[in-house]
N, C-alpha and C positions, 0 to 999 in steps of 0.2 A: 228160780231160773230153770228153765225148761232145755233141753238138748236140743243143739242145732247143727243145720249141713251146713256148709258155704263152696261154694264152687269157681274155680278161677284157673284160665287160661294161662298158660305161664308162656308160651310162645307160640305164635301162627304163620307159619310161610307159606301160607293159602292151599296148599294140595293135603298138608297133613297141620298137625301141632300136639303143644305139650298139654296137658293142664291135672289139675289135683280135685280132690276134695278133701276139706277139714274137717271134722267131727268135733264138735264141743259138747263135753258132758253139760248136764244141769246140775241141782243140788244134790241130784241121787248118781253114784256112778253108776258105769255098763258094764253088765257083764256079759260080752258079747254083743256086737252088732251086725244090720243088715241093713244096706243100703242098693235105693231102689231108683230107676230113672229112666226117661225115655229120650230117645237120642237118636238122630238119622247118621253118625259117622261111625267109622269102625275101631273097633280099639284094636290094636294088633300088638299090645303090648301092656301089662298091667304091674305096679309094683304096692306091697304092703296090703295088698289084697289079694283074695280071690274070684272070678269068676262063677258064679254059684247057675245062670240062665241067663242067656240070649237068646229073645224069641223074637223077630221082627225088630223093632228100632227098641223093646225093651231089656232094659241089663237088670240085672241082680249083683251084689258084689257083697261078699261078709269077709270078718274079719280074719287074719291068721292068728294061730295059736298064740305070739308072742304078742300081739297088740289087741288084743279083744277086750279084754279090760282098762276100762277107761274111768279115772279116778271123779270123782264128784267137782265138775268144773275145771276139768284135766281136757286133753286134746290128742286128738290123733287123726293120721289122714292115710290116703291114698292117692298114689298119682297115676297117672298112664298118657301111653302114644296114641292118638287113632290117626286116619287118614279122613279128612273131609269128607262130611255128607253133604245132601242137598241144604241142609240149613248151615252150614259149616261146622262150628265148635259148638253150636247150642245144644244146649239140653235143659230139659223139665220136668214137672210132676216130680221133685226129688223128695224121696222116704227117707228117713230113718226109724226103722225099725218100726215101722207101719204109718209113723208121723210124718203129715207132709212137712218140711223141709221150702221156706222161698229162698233160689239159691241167690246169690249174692253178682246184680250182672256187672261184669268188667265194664268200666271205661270204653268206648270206641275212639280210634285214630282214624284222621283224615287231611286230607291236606289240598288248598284252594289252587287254582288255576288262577296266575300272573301273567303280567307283560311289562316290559318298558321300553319306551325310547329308544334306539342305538345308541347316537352321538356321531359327531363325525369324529373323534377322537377320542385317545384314552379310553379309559374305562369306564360303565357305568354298573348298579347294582340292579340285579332282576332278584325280589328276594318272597318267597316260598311261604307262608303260612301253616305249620305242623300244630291240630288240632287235636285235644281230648273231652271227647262228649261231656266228663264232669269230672270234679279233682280226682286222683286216684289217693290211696291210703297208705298207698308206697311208691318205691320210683317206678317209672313206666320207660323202658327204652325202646327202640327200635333201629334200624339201618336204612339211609337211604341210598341213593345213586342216582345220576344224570344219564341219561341215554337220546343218544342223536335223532331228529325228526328231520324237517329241512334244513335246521339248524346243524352246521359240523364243529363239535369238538375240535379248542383251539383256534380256527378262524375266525368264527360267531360267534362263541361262548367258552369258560374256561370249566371242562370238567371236574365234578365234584363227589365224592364219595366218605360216609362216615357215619357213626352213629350218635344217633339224637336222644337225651336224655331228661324227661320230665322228670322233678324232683315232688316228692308226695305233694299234694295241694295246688300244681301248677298245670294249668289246661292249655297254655301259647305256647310257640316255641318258632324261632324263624331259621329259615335255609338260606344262603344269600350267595347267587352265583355271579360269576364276573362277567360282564359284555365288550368288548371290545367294540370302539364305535370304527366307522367306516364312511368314505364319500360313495360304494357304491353306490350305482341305484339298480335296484332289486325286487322282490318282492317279500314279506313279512316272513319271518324264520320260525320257527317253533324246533323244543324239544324236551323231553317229558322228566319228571321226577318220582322216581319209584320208591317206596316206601316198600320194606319187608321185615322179617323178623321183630314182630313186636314182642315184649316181653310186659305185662301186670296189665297188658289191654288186649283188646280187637281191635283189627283196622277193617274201619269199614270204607274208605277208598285210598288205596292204594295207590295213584298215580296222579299226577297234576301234569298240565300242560304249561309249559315255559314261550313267552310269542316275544318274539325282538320285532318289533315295528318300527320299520326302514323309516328313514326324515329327510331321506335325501331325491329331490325333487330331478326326474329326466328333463335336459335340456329340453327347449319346445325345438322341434324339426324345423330346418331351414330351407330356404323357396330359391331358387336358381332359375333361370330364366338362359337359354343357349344360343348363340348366334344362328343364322338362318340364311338359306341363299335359292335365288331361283334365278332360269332365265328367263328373260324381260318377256322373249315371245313378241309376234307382231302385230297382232289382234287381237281384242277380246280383253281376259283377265284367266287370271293364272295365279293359285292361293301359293301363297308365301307362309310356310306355318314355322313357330318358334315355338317348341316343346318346355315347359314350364315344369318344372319337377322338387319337389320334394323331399329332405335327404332321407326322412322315414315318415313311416305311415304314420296318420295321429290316431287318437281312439275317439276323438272327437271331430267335429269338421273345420277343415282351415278356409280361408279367403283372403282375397288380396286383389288388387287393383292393379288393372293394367292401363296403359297409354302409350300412343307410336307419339312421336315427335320429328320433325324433317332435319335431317340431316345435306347431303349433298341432292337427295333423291323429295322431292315434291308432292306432299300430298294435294290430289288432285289432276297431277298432272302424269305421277308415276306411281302412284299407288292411292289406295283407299283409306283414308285416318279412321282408326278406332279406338274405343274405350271401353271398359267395364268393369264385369266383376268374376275372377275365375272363383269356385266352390271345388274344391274338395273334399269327395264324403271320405268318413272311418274309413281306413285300410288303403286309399286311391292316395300312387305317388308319381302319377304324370300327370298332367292336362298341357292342349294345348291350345293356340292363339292363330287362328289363320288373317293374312292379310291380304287385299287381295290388290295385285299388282296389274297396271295397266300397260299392256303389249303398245309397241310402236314401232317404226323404220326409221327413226334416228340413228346414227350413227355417232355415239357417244360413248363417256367415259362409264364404267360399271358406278352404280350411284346406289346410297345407301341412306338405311334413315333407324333410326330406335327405335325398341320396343321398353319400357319403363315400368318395373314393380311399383307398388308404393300401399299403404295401410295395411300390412298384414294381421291378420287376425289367430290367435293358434299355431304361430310361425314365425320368425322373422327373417328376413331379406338377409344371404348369403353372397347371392350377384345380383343383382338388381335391374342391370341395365344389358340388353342385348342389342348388338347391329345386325339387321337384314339387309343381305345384299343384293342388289337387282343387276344382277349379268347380262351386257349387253352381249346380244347376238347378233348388231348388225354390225357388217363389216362394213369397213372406208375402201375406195380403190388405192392399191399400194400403190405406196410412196415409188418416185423412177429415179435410177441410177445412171450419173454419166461421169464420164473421168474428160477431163482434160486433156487439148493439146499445150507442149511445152517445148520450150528451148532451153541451151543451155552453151555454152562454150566451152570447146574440146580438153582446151589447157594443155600444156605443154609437161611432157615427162622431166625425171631426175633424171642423175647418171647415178652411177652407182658405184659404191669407193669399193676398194681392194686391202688387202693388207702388206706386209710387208714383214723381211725377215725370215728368224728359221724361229717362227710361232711355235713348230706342231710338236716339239718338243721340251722338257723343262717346266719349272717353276715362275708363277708370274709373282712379281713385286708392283712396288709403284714407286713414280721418281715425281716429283710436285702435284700435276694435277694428270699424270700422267701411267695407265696401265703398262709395263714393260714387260720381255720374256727373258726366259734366262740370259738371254746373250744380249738383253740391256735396248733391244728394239721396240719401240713404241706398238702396243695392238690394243685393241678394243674388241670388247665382249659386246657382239650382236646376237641376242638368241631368241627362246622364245618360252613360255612357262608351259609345260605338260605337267597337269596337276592328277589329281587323283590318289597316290599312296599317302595322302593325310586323309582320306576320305575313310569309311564304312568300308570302300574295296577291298583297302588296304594294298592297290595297283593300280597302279595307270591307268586312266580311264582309255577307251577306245580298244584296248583287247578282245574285248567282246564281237569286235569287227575285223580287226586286222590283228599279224604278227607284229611286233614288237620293233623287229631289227628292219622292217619294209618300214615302216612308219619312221623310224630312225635315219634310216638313207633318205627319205623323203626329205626331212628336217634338210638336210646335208646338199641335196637338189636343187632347196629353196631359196641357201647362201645362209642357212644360220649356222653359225660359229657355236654355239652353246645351250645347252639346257638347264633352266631353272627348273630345278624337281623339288617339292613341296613333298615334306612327310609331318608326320604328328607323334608325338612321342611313344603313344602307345603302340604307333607299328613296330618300336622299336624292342617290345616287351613282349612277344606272342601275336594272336589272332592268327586267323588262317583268310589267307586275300582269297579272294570274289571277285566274280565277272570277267571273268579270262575264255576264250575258249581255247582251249588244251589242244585241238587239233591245229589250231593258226600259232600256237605258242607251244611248241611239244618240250623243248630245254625248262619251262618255268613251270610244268607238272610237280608238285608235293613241294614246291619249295616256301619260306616264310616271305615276308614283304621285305624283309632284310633283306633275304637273299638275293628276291627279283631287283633292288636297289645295285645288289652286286653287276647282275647280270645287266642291269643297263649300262653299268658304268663302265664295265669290259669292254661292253660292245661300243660303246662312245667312244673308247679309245684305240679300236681296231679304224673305223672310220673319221678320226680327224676331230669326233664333237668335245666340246668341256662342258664338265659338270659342274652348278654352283647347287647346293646343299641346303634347300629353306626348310627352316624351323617353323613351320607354317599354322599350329596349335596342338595345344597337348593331348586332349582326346581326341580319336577319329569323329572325324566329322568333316560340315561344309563351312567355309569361309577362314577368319581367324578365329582367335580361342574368344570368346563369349565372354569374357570380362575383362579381354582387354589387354592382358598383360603375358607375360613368358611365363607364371608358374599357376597354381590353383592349389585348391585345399588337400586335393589328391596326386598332384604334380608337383612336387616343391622345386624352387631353384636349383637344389644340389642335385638333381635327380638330372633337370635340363641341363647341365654344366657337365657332370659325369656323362652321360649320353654323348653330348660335344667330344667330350677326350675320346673315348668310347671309337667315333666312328673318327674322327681324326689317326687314330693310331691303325682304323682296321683301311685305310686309305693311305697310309704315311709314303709306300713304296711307288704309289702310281699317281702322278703329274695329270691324270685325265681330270680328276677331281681337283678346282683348282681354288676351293673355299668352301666359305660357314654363313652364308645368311644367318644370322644368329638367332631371329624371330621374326614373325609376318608380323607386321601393322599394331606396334602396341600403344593403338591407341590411348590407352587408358594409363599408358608412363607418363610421371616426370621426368625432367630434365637439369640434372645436379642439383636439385633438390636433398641430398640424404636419407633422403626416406628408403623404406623398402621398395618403393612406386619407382624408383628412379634410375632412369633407364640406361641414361650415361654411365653409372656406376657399375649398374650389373651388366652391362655390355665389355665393357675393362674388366672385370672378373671372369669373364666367359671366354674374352676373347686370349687372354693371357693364360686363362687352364689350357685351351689347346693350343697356345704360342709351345706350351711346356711340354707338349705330347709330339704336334706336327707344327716347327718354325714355318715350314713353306708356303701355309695357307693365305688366301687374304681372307681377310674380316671382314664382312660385310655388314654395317649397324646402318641397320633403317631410322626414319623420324620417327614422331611420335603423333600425337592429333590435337594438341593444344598448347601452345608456348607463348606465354608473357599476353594472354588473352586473346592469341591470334588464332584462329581455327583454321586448318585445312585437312587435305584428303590423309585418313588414318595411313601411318608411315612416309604421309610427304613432306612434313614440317620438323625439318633441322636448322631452324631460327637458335636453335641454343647451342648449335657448335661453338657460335663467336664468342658467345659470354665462358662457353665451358666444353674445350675438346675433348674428344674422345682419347686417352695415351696408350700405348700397351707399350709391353714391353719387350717385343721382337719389333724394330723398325721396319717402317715402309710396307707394310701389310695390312693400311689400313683403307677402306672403302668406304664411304660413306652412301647410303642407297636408298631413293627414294620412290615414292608412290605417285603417278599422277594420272589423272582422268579427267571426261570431257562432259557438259553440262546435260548427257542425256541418261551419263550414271544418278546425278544430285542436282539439282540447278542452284548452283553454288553462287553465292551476290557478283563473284567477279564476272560470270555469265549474262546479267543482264543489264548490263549498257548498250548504245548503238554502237559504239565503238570499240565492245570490249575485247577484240582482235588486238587492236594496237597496245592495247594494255598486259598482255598475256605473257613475255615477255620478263616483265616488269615484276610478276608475278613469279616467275618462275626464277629471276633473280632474288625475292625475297627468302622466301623458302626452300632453294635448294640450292639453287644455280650460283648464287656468290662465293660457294664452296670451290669449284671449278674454277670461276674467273679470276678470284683473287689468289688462286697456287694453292689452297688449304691442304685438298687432297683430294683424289679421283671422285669423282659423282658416278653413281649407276643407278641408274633407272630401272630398278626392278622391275615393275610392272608399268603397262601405260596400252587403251587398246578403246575400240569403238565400234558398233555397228555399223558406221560409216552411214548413218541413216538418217538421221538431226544434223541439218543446216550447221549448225554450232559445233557440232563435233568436228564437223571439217573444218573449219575454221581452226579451231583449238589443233586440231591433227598439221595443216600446214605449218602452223606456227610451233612446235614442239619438235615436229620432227625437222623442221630448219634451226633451232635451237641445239636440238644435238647431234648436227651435222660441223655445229661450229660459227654457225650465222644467229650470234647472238642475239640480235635485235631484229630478226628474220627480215633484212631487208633487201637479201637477194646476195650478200655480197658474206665471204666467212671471214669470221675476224678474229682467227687464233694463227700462231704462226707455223708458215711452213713447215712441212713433217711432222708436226701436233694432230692430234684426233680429238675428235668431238667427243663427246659422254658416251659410257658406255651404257650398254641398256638389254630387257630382254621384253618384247610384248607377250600381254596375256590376251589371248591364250592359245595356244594351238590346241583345245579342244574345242569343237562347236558347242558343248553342250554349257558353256559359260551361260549363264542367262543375263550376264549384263553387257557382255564384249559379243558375245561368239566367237570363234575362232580363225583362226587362216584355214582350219580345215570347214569344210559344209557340212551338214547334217549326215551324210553318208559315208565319215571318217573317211574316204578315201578324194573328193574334188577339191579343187583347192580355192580359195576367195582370191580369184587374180587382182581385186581393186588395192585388197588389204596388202599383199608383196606387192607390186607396183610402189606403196606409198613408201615400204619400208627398203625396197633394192636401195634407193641412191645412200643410205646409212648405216647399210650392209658391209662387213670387214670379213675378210677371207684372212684364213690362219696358217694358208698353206705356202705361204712363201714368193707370192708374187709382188710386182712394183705398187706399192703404197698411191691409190690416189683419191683424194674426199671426193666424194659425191655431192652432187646437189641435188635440191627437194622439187619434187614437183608439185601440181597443183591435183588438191584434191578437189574434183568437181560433180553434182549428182544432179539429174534430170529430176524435177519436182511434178509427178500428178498429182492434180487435185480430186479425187471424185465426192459428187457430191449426190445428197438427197434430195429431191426435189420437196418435199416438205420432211418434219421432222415426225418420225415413229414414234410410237406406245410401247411398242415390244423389238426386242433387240433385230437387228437387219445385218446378215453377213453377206459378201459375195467374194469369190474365188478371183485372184487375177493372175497373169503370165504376161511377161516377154515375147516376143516376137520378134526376129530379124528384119529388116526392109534391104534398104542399102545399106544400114549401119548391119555389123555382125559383131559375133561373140570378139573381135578385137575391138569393136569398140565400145564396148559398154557389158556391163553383167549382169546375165540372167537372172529374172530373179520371181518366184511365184508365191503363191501364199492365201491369204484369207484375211480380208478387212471386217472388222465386227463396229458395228456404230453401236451403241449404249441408245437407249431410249432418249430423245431428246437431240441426240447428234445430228447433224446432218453435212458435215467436211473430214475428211478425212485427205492423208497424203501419204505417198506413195514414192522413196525414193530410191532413182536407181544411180547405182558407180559409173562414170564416164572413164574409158580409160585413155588419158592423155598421151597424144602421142607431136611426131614435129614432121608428118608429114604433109604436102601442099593438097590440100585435095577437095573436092567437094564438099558440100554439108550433108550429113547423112543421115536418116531416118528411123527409128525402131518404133513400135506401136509397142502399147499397155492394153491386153485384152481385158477384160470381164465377163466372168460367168458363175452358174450357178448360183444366182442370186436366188436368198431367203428372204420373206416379208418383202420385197422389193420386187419391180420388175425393172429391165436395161432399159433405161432411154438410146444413149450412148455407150456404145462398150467400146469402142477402140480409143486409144488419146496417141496421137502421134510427136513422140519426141524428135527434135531436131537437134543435132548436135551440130554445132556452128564452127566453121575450120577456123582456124585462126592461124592457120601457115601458109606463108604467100599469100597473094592477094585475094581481099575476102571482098565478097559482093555488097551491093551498095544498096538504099532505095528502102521502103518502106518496109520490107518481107525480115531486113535486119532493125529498122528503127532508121537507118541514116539514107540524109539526104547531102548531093554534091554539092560547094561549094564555093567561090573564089577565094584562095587567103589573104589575105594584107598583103603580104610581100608580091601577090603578081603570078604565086606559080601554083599550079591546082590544087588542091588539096581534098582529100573525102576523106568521110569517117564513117564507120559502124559501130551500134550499139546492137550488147546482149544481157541477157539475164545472167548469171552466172551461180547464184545462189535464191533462193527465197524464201521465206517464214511466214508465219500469220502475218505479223506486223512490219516486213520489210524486206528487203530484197539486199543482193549485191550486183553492181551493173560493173559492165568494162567496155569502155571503148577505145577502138584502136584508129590510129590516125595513119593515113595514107599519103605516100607523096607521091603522084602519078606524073609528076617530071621527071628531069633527066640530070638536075643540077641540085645541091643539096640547099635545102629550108634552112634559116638559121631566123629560128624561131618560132611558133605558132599559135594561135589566138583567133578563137570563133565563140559562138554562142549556143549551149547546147539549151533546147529546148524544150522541158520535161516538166510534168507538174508535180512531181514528188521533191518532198525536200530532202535535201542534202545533207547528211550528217558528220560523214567523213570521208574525205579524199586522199589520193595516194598517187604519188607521183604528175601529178599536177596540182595549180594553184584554182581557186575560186579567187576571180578578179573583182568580181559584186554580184548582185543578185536582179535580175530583171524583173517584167512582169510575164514572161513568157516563161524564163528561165536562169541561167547560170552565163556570165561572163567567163569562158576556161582560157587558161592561159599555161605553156610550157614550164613545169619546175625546172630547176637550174642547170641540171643535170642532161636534161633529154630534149633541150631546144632545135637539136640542129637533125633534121632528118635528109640520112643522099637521098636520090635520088633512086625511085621504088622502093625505095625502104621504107618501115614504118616505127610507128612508135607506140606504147598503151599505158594508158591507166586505169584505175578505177575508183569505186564508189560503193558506200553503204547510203540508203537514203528509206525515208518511212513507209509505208501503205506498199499499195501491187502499182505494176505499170504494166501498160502494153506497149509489147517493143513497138508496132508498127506507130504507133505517136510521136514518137521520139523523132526530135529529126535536129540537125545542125545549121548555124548558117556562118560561111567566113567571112 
């Protein structure tokens, strides 16, 4: 056996490395060696040797004194550092001891370039191939690591680091990194795997590439299509273009298919039908579709027609379908305005009651159906509701205009006895009130809503007024509380019960406050039911905590808005007193108070019969009034009020306020006994700013609605001490303009109108101005103005209805001339009234006159009045009134049969006998319009 080198890298981290040589004796040992080699790297560190020449890339190295001798088939080596040549670790030509030497070459490491898949979930494996050029003869290790490319650590892929260990004879070895899959869509990921530190090899490539290849496909981009509009134009053609878009570019080309289709608009006649094929190159995300529309001078409605995607190719349809719309630009000539002339009969005023006693002092009670004052005199509560400290104000509304105490005296001017003041619970907890002006109100600067409450109720009782106290809703705000009832989730019962003692005790000393409305309109109670809903019960609890604080007060418990299935106006339904009174326990301080209004608040079923006049009455004894009539205990009409401006309202208004005058069956005649007074009551609202009443005041808090006090004087009760006498009701009556459109508009049509005096003036009727708006398709509208009834003899008199500033519209007619028809002393005869003169049966003259008195879309109210123009009295009368409207309901005379002309009328029981120049009347509801001058009579 012959002496050999062998040479072997023991580590490479590519800038420098380790490596040895071995020496193997042969059969003969050494004594002493020298080892020879040529090599492009540097050694910069040697051990078990020495350095004997370095000349260019070749070494020389001999042995040191302690290992020089080397036994026969014995071994010894050297090792050293260098830093990388141009061939890296290599070296050749190796001697020992002049004999070449073929050195022994390592193993090379390498490792391949992989990819996988993502996934859309989970994990998958991306796994590395670690190669050795050929077995090694011992273990071979190295170190690898993951290093970020597109690919990021943790999102993409799971970072990997460690070292990989071939065992002698094994040349595979695998790396296996984790993938996280994903729905993005992206583009392919990469990142690499670095091999270093080999140790019993060389690597001869050091890095691999790692590729995640995304599988998650981008939606294909979606095609929209946008509506589109032109004007028509009157000649010619004019493109209509509809922008077709793309929600992103593609990288290929999209297409897709268009088509118009007719819609209201004609192809042919109002535009050009087309079809095709739109193209979209790479990167393009508009195109668009022109159509092309044909001009005309028609005057017609704006007309339209489709435009329709369909086949897409590289795309699909997101809107599909667009409308082009073709705007007309030619105008029609406007529609003309004209209003009507009208008539109306004057109607005869109330008188107006008084009170009686020493009212202006003390505590009120009640004795049957009866309000009484300390000293046991009969009075009644006339007032009127000033709302607002339940409001956001947290005051009164109308301060912002006026002073407090001027508005006050005003009330007092007007004949009202009393104010219903409306507050909310949370006035009664804090906030700072709004809408005051401080210089018209300098005493209510820095004060809370309580306090302003104080200072009305002072000042009410310097001038004569009484206060009643509405629980009106818990949080500030408009109307009553929103669910209905006296407590909520943030308001509980015990809160509104404490509140009641509360202001009971801060009031116990002063008589001006003379009760507890307990709550506004709960609707949404029962009635002795046991529930917590039940309103009878918590009204007996309410009213008995402040029985316990202030005896004096009366109670005021409103209805409710549905009993035993019957529905009426929220708080005007006390159907369940009879089944289950209200007790408390301080006597005779109990009121019972209700709600009522007219069919232009709600058109409630009992509002639409021909007759439903006669029946209102009937109504008002079910729900409220049987209270009153059968002794139970006082009725108060809390609230009750109208624009005076629907036909029906007046009706409902004659008949309620003859009702709580005492003329129960409003037929002219009062049916309670002497020194009794009728119901007490307070109208809403004395603010104009109501939007469903308006107010006795106008728009400019300080005018006053002389139609609305006229209807209420004769039911009017003074506190101050004078002789008690009932009032009677008079007749509410309003002049009805028609104005109309001569055809019906597209687009809305206002026009302005006003009052004007002739020979009628501000006493007889009320001014009244404003703005009629017709709705598209309208073409009647009305116009009602207050006649104010008076018993003087006098002429018929005159006022016109102007029109102006008409919008979309021009004035045919702008004046309508109202006539107001006398009806005291002798009224004129002949066509211009409807009537014609006479002979009667009995031999002695007789004439009559008809008027219009009321009228609606579907119907009117007539009245005619019979004349005796002799000298000796009639005893009896009977003619034929001649009219082509049918007769629905009659009143104070008989229908004897029905002609072909008209009506056989005959005297009811009562009014047969007329003296001489005296007269008599009755009237009539009947269906459709009439014109007075048709009407005619014959005896």
């Amino acid at each position: 056996m012959v002496s050999s080198l062998t040479y072997n890298v023991a580590s490479d981290w590519g800038a420098g490395f380790v490596a040895n040589m071995a020496l193997q004796a042969g059969d003969s040992a050494l004594n002493g060696w020298l080892v020879e080699f040529d090599a492009a790297f540097t050694i910069t560190n040697l051990w078990g040797g020495e350095i004997v020449s370095h000349v260019g890339t070749h070494y020389v190295v001999r042995n040191l004194s302690w290992n020089a001798t080397v036994p026969a088939n014995g071994q010894a080596s050297f090792g050293f550092q260098a830093t990388s040549g141009s061939a890296g670790s290599q070296a050749s030509n190796l001697t020992l001891n002049g004999t070449t030497s073929e050195p022994a070459v390592p193993p090379a490491i390498s490792v391949a370039d992989v990819s996988v898949t993502e996934g859309d979930s989970g994990t998958r494996l991306l796994t590395f191939t670690v190669a050795l050029s050929k077995p090694a003869a011992s273990a071979v290790s190295l170190h690898y690591a993951t290093a970020d490319g597109t690919a990021t650590a943790g999102s993409d892929y799971a970072a990997a680091s460690g070292t990989l260990t071939f065992a002698a004879g094994e040349t595979s070895r695998t790396i296996s990194i984790a993938i996280p899959g994903d729905t993005a869509v992206e583009a392919n990921e990469s990142f690499l795997l670095n091999l270093s530190d080999a140790s019993g090899a060389t690597i001869a490539r050091a890095s691999a590439t790692g590729t995640i290849l995304n599988d998650d496909t981008a939606p294909l981009p979606t095609l929209s299509v946008a509506d589109a509009s032109v004007t028509e134009g009157n000649s010619g053609t004019k493109a209509l273009s509809f922008t077709v878009s793309l929600s992103a570019a593609g990288s290929t080309p999209v297409t897709v298919h268009y088509a118009t289709a007719d819609g209201t608009a004609t192809s042919g006649s109002d535009y050009t039908a087309a079809s095709g094929t739109l193209t979209f190159a790479a990167g393009e995300t508009s195109k668009t579709v022109s159509i092309a529309i044909l001009g005309d001078t028609a005057v017609e409605a704006n007309e339209a027609f489709t435009l329709t995607l369909s086949q897409p190719g590289g795309a699909t349809i997101a809107h599909g379908t667009a409308t082009g719309t073709i705007l007309n630009d030619d105008t029609a000539a406007l529609p003309g305005l004209s209003v009507s002339d009208t008539s109306v009969t004057e109607g005869n005023p109330g008188t107006s009651g008084t009170g009686s006693g020493t009212a202006a002092t003390g505590w009120f009670s009640t004795r049957g159906n009866q309000i009484v004052d300390a000293e046991g005199d009969i009075v009644k509560i006339a007032g009127v509701n000033w709302f607002g400290l339940e409001s956001s104000n947290e005051a009164p509304h109308g301060l912002w205009a006026r002073g407090y105490k001027e508005m006050m005296d005003q009330m007092v001017d007007l004949g009202f006895n009393t104010i219903r003041l409306p507050f909310s619970t949370d006035l009664l907890h804090g906030g700072t009130p709004s809408g005051i002006d401080f210089s018209k109100n300098p005493d209510l600067q820095g004060l809370t809503g309580l306090q302003i409450m104080d200072r009305i109720v002072d000042y009410a009782g310097q001038i004569g007024l009484r206060i009643i106290l509405d629980h009106h809703r818990s949080d500030a705000g408009a109307g009553t509380s929103g669910n209905g009832l006296w407590y909520d989730a943030t308001h509980p019962e015990s809160q509104w019960i404490s509140d009641w003692q509360m202001l009971a005790a801060r009031y116990a000393d002063d008589p001006t406050v003379i009760g507890a409305d307990l709550h506004n309109e709960p609707y949404n109670g029962t009635w002795g039911t046991g529930s917590a809903t039940d309103w009878a019960a918590a009204a007996e609890r309410a009213g008995n905590a402040i029985g316990s604080v202030n005896p004096n007060w009366l109670i005021f418990v409103e209805g409710i808005g549905t009993y035993d299935g019957q529905n009426y106006w929220w708080g005007g339904n006390l159907m369940g007193v009879r089944d289950r009174p209200v007790t408390l326990d301080v006597a005779n301080k109990l009121v019972y108070s209700a709600h009522d209004y007219p069919n232009s608040i709600y058109a409630q079923p009992w509002f639409q019969s021909a007759n439903f006049g006669d029946t209102l009455t009937q109504k008002f004894d079910q729900m409220w009034g049987y209270i009153y009539k059968e002794g139970i205990a006082p009725v108060y009409l809390g609230e009750f009020g109208t624009k005076m401006t629907d036909a029906k309202d007046l009706v409902w208004l004659d008949k309620i306020t003859a009702y709580l005058s005492g003329d129960l069956d409003a037929s002219g005649t009062h049916d309670i006994a002497a020194g009794q007074q009728g119901i007490s009551w307070t109208w809403w609202s004395w603010n104009p700013n109501s939007g469903d009443t308006g107010g006795i005041l106008q728009d400019d808090w300080t005018s006053v609605n002389t139609a609305k006090v006229a209807e209420l004087q004769p039911i009017q009760f003074s506190l101050d001490g004078s002789t008690a006498t009932p009032g009677t009701t008079g007749d509410a009556h309003v002049a009805l303009f028609t104005v109309t459109l001569s055809a019906a508009s597209a687009s809305e049509v206002t026009v302005d109108f006003s009052t004007t005096p002739g020979t009628a003036t501000a006493e007889d009727f009320t001014s009244l101005s404003g703005k009629l708006t017709f709705a598209p398709g309208e073409t009647s509208k009305t116009v009602a103005i207050a006649i104010k009834a008076d018993s003087t003899a006098e002429a018929d008199e005159t006022f016109s209805l102007i029109l102006s500033s008409p919008s979309g519209a021009t004035i045919l007619d702008g004046t309508g001339t109202a006539t107001i028809l006398n009806d005291d002393g002798t009224p004129s005869t002949g066509g211009s009234t409807g009537g014609s003169t006479g002979t009667g049966s009995t031999g002695t003259g007789l004439d009559a006159s008809f008027a219009v008195t009321n009228a609606w879309n579907s119907g009117f109210q007539g009245a005619v009045t019979v004349h005796n123009e002799g000298t000796t009295t009639v005893s009896g009368w009977e003619f034929e009134l001649r009219i082509s409207s049918e007769i629905t309901q009659i009143w104070n005379a008989e229908i004897v049969s029905r002609t072909s002309t008209g009506y056989i009328i005959h005297n009811a029981a009562w009014n047969g006998g007329i003296a001489g120049d005296g007269e008599v009347s009755f009237g009539f509801l009947a269906n459709g319009q009439v014109n007075p001058a048709q009407v005619d009579f014959v005896f």
